[in-house]
N, CA and C of each residue as an Amber inpcrd file, in Angstrom:
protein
   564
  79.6700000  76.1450000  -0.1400000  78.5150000  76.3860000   0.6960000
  78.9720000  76.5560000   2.1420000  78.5950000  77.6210000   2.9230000
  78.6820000  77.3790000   3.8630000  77.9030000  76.5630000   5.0970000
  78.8230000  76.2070000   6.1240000  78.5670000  75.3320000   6.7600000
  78.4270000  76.0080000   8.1090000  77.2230000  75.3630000   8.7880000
  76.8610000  76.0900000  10.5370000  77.2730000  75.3260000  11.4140000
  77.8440000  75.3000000  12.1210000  78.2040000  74.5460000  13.2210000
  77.1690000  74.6340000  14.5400000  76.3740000  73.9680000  14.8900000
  75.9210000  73.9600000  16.2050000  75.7480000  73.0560000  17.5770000
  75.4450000  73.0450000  18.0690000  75.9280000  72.3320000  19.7230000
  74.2840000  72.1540000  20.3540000  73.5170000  71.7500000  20.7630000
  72.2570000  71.4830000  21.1470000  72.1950000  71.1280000  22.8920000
  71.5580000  72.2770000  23.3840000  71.3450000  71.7850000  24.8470000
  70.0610000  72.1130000  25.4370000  69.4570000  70.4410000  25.8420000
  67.7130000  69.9020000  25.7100000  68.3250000  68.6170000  26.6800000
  67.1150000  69.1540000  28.0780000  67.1500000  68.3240000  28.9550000
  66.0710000  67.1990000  28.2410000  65.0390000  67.0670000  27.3960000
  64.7340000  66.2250000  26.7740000  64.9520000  65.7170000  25.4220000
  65.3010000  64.6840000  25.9750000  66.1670000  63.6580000  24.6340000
  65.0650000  63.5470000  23.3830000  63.5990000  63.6420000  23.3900000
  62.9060000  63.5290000  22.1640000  63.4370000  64.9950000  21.5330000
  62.7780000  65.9570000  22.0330000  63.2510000  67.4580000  21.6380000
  64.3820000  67.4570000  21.1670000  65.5500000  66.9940000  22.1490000
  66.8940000  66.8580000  21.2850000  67.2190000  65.9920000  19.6350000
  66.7010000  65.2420000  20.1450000  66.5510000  64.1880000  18.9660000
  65.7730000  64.9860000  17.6040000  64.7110000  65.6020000  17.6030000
  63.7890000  66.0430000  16.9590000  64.6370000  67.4450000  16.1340000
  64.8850000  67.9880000  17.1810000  65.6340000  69.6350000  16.5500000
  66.9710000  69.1580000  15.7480000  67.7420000  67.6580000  16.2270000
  68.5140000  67.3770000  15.8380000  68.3850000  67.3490000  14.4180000
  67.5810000  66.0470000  14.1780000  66.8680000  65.7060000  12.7270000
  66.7560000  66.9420000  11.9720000  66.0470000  68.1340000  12.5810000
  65.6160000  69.2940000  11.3780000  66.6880000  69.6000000  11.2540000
  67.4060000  70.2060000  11.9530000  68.8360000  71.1470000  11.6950000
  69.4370000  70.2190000  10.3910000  69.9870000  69.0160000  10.5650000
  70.6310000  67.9240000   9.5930000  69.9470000  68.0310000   8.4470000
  68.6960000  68.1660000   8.2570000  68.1610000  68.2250000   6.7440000
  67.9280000  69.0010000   5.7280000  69.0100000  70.5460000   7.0790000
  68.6700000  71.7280000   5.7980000  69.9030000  71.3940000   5.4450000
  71.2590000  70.4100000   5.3540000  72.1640000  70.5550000   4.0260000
  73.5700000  71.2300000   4.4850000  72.9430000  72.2410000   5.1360000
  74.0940000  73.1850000   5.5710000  74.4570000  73.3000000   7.1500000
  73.7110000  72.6390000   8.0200000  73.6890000  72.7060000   9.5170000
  74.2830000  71.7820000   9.4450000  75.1530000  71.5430000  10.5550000
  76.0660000  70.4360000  11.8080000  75.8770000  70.6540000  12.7720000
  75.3240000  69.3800000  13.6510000  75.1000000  69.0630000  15.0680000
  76.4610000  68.6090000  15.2820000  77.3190000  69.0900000  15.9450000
  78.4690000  68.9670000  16.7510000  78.1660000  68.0350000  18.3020000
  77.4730000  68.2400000  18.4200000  76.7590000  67.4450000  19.6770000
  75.7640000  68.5110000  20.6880000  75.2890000  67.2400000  21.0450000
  73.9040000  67.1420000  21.8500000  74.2540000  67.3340000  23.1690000
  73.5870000  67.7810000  24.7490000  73.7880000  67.6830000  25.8190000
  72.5360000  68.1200000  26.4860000  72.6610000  67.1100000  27.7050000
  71.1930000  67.5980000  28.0020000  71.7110000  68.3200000  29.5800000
  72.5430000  69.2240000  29.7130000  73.2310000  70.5020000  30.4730000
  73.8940000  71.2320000  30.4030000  73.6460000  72.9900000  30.3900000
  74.7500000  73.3050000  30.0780000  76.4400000  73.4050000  30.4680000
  76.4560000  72.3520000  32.0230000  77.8050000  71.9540000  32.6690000
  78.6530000  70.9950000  31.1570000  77.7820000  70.2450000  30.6510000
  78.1180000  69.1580000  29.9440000  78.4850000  69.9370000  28.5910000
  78.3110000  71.0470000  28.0130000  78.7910000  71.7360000  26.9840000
  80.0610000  72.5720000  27.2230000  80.1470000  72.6960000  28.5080000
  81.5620000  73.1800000  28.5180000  82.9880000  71.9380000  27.9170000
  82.2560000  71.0970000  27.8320000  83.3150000  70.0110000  26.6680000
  84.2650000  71.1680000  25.0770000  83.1870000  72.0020000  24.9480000
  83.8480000  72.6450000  23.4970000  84.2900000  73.3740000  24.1040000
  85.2260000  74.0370000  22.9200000  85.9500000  75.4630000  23.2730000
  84.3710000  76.1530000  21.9880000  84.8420000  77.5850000  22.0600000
  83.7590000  78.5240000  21.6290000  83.8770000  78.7240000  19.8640000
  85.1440000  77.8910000  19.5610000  85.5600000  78.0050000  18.1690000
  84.5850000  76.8700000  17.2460000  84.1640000  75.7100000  18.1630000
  84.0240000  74.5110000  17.7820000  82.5520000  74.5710000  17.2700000
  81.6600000  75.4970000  17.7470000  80.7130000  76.0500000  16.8630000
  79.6690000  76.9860000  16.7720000  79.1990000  77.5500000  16.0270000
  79.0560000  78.7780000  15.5170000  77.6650000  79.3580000  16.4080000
  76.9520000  78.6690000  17.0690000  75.4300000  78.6790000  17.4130000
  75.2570000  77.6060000  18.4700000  74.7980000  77.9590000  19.8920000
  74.1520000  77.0110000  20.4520000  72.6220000  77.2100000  20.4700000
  72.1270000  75.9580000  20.2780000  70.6980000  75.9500000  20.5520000
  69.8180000  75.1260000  22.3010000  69.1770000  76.0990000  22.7460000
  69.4550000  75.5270000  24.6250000  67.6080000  75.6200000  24.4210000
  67.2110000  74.7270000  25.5620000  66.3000000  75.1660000  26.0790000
  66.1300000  76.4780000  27.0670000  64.4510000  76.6570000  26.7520000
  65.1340000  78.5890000  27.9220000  64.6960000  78.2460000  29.0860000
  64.4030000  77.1440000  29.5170000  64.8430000  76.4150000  31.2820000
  66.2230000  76.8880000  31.2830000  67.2560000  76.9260000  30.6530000
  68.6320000  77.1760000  31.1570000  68.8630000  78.8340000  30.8020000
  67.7700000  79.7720000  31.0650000  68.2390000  80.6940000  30.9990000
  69.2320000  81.4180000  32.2040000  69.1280000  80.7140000  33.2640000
  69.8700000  81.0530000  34.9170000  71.3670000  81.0700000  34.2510000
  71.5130000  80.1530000  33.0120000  72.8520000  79.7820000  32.7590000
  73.3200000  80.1540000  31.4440000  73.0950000  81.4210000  30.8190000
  73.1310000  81.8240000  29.5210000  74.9340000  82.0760000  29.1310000
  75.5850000  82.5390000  30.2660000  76.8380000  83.1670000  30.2300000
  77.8790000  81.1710000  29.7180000  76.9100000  80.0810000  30.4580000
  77.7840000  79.3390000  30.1400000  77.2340000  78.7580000  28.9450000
  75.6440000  79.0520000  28.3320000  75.8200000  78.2340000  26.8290000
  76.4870000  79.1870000  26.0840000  76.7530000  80.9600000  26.1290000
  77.8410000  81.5090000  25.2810000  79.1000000  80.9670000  24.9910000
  79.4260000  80.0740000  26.0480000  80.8790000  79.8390000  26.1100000
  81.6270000  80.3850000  26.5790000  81.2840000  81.1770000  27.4650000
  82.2520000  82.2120000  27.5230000  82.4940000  83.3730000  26.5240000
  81.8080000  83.6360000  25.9940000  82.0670000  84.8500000  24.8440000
  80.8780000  85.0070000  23.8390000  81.0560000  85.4800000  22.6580000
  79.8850000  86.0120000  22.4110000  78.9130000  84.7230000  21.0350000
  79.2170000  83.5480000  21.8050000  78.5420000  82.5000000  21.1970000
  76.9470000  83.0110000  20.7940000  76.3040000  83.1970000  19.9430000
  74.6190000  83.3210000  19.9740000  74.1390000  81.9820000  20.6790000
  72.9620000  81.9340000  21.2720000  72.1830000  81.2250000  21.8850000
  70.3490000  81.2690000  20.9840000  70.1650000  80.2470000  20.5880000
  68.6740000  80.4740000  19.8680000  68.1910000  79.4260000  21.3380000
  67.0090000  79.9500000  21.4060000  66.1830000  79.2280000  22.3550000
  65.5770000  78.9180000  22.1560000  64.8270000  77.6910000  22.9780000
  64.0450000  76.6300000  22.2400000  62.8000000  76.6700000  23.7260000
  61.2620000  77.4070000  23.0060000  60.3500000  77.3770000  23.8510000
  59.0440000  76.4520000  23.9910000  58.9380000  76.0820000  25.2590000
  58.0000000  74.9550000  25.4650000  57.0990000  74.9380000  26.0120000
  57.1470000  76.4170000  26.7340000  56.0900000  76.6940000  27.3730000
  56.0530000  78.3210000  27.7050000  55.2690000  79.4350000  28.1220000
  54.7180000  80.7170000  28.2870000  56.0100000  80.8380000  28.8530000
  56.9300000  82.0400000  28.1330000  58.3490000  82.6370000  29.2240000
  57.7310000  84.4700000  29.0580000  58.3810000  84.6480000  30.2060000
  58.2620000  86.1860000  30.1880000  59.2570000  86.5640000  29.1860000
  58.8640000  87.7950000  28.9000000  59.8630000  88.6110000  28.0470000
  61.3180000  89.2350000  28.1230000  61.3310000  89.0430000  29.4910000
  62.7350000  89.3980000  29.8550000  63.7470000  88.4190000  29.5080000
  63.1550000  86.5880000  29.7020000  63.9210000  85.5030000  29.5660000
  63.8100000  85.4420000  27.6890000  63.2780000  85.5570000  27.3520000
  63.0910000  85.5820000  26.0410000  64.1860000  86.9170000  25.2110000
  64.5030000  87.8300000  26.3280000  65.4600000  88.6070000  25.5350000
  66.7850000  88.6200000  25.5870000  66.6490000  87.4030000  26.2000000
  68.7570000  86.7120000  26.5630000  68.8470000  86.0410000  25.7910000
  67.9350000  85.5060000  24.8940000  68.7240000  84.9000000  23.8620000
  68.5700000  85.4740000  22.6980000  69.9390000  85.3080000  21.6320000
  69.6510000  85.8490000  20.1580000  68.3220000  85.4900000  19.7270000
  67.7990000  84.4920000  19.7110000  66.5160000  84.2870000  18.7940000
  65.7380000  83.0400000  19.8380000  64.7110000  82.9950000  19.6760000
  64.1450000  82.3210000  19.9000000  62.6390000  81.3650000  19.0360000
  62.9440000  80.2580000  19.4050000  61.7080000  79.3160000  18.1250000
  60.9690000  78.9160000  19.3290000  59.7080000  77.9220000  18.9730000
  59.4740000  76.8050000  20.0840000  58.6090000  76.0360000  19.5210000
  58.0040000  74.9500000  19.7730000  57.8020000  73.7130000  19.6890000
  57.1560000  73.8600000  18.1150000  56.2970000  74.6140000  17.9200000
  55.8380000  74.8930000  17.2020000  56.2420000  76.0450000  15.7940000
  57.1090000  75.8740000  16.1340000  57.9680000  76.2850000  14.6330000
  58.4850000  75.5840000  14.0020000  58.5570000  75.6980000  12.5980000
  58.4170000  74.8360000  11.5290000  59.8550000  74.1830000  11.5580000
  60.6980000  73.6760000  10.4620000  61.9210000  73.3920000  10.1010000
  62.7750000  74.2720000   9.4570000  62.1800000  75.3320000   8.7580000
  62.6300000  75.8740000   7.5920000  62.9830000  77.1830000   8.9560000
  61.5890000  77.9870000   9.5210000  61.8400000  78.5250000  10.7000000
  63.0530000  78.0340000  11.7190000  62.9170000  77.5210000  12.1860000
  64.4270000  76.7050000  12.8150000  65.6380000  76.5660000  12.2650000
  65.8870000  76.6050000  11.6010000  67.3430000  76.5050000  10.3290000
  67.0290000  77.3500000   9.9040000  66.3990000  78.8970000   9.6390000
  67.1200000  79.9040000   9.2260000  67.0060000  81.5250000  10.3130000
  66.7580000  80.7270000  11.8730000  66.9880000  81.2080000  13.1910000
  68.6680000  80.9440000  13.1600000  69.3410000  79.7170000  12.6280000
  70.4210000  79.4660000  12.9930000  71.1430000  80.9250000  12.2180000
  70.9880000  80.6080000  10.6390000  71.8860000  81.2750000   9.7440000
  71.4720000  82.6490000   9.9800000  70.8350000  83.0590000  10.4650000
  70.0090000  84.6320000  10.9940000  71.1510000  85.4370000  12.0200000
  71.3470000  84.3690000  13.0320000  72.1180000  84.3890000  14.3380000
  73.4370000  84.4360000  14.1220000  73.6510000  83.8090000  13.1090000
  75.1640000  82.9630000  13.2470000  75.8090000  84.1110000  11.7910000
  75.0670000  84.8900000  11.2330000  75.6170000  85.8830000   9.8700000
  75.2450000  87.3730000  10.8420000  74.6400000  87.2990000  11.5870000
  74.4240000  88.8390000  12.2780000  75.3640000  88.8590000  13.1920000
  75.7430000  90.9490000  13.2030000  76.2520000  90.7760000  13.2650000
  76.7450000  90.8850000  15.2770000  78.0250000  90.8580000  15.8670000
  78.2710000  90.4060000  17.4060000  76.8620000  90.8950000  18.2380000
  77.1550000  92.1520000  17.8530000  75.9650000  93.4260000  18.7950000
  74.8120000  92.6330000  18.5740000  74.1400000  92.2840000  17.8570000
  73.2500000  91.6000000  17.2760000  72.7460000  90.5080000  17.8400000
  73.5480000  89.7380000  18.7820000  73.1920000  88.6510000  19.5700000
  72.7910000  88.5050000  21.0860000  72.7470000  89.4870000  21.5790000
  72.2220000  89.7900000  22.7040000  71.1450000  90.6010000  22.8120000
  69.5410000  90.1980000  23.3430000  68.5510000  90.9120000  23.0620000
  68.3360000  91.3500000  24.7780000  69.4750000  91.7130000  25.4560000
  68.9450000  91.8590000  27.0330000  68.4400000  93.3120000  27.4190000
  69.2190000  93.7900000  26.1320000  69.2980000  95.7810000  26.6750000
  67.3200000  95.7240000  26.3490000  66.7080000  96.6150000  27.0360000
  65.4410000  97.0620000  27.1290000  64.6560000  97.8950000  25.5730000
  63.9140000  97.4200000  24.9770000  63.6500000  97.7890000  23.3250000
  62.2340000  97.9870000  23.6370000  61.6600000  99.3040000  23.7440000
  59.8830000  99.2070000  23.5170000  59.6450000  99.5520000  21.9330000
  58.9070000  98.5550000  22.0370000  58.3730000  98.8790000  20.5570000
  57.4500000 100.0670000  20.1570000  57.5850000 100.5970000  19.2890000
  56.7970000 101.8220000  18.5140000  55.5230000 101.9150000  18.6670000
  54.5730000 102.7980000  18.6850000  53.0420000 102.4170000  18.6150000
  52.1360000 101.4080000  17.3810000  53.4330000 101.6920000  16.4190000
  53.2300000 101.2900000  14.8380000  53.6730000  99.9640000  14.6620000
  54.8620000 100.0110000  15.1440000  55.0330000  98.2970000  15.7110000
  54.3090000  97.5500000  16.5200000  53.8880000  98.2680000  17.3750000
  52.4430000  97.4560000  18.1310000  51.3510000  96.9730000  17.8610000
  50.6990000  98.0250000  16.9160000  49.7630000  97.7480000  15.9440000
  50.1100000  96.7950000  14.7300000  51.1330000  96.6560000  13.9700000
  51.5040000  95.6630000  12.7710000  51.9680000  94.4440000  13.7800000
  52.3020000  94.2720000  14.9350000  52.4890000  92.8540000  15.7030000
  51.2780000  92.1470000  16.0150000  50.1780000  93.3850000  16.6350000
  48.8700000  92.6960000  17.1700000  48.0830000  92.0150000  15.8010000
  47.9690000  92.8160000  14.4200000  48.3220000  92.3730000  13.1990000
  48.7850000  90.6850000  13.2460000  49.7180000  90.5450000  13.0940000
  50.5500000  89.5100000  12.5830000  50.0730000  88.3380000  13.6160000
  49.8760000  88.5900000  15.0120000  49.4550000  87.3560000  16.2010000
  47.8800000  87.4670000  15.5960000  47.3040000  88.1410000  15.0040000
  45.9780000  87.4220000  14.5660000  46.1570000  86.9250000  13.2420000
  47.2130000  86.4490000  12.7780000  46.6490000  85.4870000  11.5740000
  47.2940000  86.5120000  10.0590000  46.7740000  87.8060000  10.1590000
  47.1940000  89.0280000   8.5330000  48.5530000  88.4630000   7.9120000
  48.3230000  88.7780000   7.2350000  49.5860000  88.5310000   6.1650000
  49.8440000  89.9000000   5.7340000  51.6460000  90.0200000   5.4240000
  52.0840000  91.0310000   5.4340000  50.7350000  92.1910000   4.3330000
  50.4040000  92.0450000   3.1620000  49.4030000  92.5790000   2.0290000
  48.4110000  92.7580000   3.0320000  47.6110000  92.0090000   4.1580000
  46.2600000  92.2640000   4.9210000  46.4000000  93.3630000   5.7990000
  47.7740000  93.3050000   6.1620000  48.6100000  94.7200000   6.9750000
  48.1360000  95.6640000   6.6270000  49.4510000  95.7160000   5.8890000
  49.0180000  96.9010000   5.1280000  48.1600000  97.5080000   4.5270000
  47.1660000  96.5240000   4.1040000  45.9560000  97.2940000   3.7940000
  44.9340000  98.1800000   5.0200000  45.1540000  97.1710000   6.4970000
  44.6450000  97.3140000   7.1480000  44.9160000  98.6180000   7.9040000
  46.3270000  99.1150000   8.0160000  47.1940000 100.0790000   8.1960000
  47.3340000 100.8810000   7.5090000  46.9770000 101.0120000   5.9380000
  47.0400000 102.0470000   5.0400000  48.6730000 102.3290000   5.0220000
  49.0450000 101.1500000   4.9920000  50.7770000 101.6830000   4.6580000
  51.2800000 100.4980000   3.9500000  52.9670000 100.3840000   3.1150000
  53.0080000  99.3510000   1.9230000  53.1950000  98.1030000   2.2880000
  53.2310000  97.6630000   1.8870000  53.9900000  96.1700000   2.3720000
  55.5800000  95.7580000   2.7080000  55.8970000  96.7840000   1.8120000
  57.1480000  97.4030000   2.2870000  57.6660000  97.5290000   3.9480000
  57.0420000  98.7180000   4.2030000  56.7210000  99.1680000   5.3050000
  56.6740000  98.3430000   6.5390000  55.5920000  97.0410000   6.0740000
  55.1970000  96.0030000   6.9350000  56.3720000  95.5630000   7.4590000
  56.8160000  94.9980000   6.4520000  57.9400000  93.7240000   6.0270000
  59.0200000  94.8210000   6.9890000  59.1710000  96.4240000   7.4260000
  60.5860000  96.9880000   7.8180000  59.9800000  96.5580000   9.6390000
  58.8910000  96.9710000   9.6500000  57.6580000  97.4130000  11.0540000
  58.2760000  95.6750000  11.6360000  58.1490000  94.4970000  10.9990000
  58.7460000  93.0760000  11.2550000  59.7390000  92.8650000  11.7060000
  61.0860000  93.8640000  10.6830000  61.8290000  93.5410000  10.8800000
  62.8040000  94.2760000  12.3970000  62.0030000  95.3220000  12.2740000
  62.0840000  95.8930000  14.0090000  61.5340000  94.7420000  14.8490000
  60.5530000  94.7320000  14.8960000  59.9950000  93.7980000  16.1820000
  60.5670000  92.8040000  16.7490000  61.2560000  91.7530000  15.2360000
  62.2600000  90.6950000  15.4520000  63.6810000  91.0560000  15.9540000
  63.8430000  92.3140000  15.7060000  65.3060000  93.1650000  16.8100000
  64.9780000  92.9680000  17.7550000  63.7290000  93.6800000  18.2570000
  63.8940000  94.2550000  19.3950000  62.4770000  93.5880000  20.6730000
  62.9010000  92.4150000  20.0230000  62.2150000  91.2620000  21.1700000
  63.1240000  90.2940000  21.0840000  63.5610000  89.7930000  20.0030000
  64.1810000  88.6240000  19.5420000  63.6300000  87.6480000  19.3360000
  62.2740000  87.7890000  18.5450000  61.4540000  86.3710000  18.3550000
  60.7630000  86.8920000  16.4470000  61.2080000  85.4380000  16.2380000
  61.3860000  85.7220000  14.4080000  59.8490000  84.9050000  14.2160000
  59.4640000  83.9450000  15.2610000  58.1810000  82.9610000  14.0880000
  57.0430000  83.7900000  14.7910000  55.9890000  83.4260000  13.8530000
  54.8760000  84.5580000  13.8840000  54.2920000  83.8070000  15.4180000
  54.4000000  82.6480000  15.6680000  53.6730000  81.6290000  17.3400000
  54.6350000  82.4480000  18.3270000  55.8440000  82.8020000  18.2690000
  56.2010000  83.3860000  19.3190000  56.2280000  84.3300000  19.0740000
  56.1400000  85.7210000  18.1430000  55.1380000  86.9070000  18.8950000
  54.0040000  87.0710000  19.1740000  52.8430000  85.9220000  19.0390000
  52.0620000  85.6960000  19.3510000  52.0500000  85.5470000  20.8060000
  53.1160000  84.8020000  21.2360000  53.0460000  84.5970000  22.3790000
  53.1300000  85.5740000  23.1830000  54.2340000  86.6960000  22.6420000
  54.9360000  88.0770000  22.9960000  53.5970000  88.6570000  23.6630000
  52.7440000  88.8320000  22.3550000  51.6720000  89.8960000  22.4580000
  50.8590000  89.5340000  23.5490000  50.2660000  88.3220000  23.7790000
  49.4940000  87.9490000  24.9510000  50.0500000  88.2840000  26.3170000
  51.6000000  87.8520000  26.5320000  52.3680000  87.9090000  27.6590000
  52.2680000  89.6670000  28.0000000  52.3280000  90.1770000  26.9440000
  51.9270000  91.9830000  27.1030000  50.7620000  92.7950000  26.8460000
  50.1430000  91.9160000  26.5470000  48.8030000  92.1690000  26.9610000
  48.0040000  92.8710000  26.0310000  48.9940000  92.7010000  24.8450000
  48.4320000  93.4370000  23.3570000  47.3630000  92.9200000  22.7370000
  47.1790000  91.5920000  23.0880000  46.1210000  91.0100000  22.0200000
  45.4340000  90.0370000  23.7570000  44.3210000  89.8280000  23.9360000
  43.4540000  88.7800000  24.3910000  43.7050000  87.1030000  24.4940000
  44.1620000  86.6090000  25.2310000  44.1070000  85.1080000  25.2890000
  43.2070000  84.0300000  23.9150000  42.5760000  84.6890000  24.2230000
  41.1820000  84.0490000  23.9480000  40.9420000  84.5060000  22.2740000
């Protein structure tokens, strides 16, 4: 089986503590250690593991949770980020993403491939992707999509798998969030 190596950096120790716990219970994750800065992670070299997970308060400092090189970074959101900070990191979860969501952000990040981990270059989404996202932040399920869209589920499931490129946000709460921050879908 393979094994993930990751490194955790969370200026709050519950959060740390908490993401800690999930990662450990899918089986296949390792917390290598915890830090609540990313000065204090320069302790590893970039071999030591496979994925850091940061809060995106430390996005000013992305070059040092890489390690110096092309470490992925999943980010951990706690509150409304613009989209630009949201596209420096490989992936992003937040408070409200599940466990299963969270541990397979890691293996997502950490099996894709180099190019793959940096979401900074500029990605507009399709008109069709716009429409199957505003979709998905109200609640549809991939089958309600498509029905709603007159296209397969197939289709849906590809229209997804763009969006999660080319924003870098995999749980359905943070393109939710996406869509509001852009003005696709209503607050309210």
């Amino acid at each position: 089986m393979k094994r993930y190596r990751v490194a955790i950096v969370e200026p709050s120790a519950i959060v740390a503590e908490g993401v800690g716990v999930l990662l450990r219970a899918s089986g296949d994750i390792d917390v290598i250690a915890a830090y609540a800065t990313p000065a204090e992670l320069q302790r590893l070299r970039a071999h030591d593991v496979d994925v850091v997970v940061a809060s995106l308060a430390f996005v000013r400092d992305i070059d040092l949770l890489r390690l110096g090189g092309e470490t992925p970074v999943v980010g951990i959101q706690s509150s409304l980020a613009d989209v630009d900070t949201l596209r420096r990191f490989s992936a992003v979860v937040n408070l409200y993403s599940s466990d299963s969501e969270l541990q397979q952000s890691i293996r997502d990040v950490v099996d894709a491939p180099v190019a793959e981990h940096s979401h900074s270059e500029s990605h507009e989404l399709s008109e069709r992707e716009r429409d199957v996202l505003v979709l998905v932040a109200r609640g549809l399920t991939n089958k309600e999509i498509a029905s709603e869209l007159n296209i397969s589920p197939h289709t849906v499931m590809s229209h997804r798998k763009n969006i999660a490129h080319k924003t870098g946000i995999r749980s359905v709460a943070g393109l939710t969030v996406y869509a509001v921050l852009n003005k696709l879908i209503d607050s309210e």
